[in-house]
C-alpha positions as a Markdown table, in Angstrom:
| # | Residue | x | y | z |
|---|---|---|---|---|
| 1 | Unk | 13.5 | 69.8 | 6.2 |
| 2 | Unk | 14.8 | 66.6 | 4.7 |
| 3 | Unk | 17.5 | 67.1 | 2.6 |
| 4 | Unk | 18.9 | 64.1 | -0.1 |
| 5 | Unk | 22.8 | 63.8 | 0.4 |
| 6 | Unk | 23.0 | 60.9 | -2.1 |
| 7 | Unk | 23.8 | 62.4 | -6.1 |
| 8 | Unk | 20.0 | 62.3 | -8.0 |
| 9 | Unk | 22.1 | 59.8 | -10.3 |
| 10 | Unk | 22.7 | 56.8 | -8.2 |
| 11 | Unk | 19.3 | 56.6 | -6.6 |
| 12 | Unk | 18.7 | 53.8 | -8.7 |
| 13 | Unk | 21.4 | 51.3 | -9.1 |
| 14 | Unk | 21.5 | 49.4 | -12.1 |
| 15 | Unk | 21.0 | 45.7 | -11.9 |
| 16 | Unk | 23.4 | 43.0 | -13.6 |
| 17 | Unk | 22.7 | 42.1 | -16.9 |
| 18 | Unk | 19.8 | 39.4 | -16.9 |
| 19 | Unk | 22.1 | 37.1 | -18.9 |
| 20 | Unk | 23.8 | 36.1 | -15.5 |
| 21 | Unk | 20.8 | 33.9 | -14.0 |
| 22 | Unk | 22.4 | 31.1 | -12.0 |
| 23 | Unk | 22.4 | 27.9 | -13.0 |
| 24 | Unk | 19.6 | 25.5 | -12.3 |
| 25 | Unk | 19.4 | 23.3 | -9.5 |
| 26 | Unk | 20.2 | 19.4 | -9.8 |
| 27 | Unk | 17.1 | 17.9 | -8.8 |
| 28 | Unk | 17.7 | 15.0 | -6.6 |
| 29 | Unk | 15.5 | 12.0 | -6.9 |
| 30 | Unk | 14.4 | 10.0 | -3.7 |
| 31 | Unk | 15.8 | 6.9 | -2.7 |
| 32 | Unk | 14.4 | 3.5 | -3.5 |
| 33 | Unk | 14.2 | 2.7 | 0.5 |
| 34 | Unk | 13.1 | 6.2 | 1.4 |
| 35 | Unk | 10.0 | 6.0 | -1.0 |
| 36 | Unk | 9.4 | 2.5 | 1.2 |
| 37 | Unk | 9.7 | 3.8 | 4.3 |
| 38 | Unk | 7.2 | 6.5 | 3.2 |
| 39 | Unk | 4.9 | 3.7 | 1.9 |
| 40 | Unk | 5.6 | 1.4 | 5.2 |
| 41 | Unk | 4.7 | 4.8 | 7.7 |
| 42 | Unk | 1.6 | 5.3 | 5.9 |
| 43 | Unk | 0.2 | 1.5 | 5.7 |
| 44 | Unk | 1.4 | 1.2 | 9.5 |
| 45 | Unk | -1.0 | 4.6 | 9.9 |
| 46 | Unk | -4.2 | 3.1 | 8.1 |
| 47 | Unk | -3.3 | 0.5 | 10.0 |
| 48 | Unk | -3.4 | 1.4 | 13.6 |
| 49 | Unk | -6.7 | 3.2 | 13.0 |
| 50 | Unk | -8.5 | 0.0 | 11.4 |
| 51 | Unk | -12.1 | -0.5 | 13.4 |
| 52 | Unk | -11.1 | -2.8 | 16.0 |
| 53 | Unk | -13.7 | -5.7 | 15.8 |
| 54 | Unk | -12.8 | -6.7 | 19.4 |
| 55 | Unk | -14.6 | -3.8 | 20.4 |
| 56 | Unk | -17.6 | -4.9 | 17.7 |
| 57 | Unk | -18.1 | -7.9 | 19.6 |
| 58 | Unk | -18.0 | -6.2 | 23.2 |
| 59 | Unk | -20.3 | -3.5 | 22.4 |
| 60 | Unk | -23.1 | -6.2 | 20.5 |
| 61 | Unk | -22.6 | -8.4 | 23.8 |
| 62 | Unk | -23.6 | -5.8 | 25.8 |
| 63 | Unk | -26.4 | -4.4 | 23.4 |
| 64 | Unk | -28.0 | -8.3 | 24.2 |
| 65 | Unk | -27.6 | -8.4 | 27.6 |
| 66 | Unk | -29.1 | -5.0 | 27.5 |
| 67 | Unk | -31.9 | -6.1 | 25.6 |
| 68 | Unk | -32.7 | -9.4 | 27.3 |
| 69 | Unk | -32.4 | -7.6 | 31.0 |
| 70 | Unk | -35.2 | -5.2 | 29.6 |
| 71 | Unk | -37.5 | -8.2 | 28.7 |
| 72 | Unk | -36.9 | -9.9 | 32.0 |
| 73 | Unk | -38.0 | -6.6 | 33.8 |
| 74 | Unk | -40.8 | -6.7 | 31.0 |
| 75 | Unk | -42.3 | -9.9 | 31.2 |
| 76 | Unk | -41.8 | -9.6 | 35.6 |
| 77 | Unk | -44.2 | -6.2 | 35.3 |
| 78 | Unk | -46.7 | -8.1 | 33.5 |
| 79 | Unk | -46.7 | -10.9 | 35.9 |
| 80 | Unk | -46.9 | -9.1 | 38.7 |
| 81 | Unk | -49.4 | -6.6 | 37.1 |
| 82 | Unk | -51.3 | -10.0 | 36.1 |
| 83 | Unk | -51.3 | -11.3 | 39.9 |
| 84 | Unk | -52.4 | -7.4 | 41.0 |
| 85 | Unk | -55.4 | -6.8 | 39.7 |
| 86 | Unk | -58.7 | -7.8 | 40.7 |
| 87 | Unk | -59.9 | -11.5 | 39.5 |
| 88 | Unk | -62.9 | -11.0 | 37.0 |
């Protein structure tokens, strides 16, 4: 059995008076040049992932090609569809 050595009158201690309550913290403002760094960071951020309109170009270049390759083939089908078939 589990017996309580402490006296039954200190099992709860009695806390300081609440007029003690430390003194409030300074609050420190942020530096003029660390507010610009912040603001540089986050334009150099935006930046970097802008659309890159290199890669616009490339991709509409190839979409053409693309496109003009797939009439060529077209227009060769017909023709030699057109030179295929039986004369009427």
């Amino acid at each position: 059995m589990n017996t309580v050595t402490t006296p039954v009158g200190r099992l709860h201690q009695q806390h300081p008076p609440s007029s003690t309550l430390p003194a409030p913290r300074r609050v420190q403002r942020v530096a003029l040049i660390d507010r610009l760094a912040l603001r540089l960071g986050v334009a150099l951020v935006a930046w970097s992932r802008r659309p890159r309109v290199l890669d616009d170009r490339d991709e509409r270049a190839r979409r053409v090609q693309s496109a003009r390759a797939a009439e060529r083939r077209d227009r060769d089908l017909q023709r030699d569809a057109l030179q295929l078939l039986p004369l009427r």
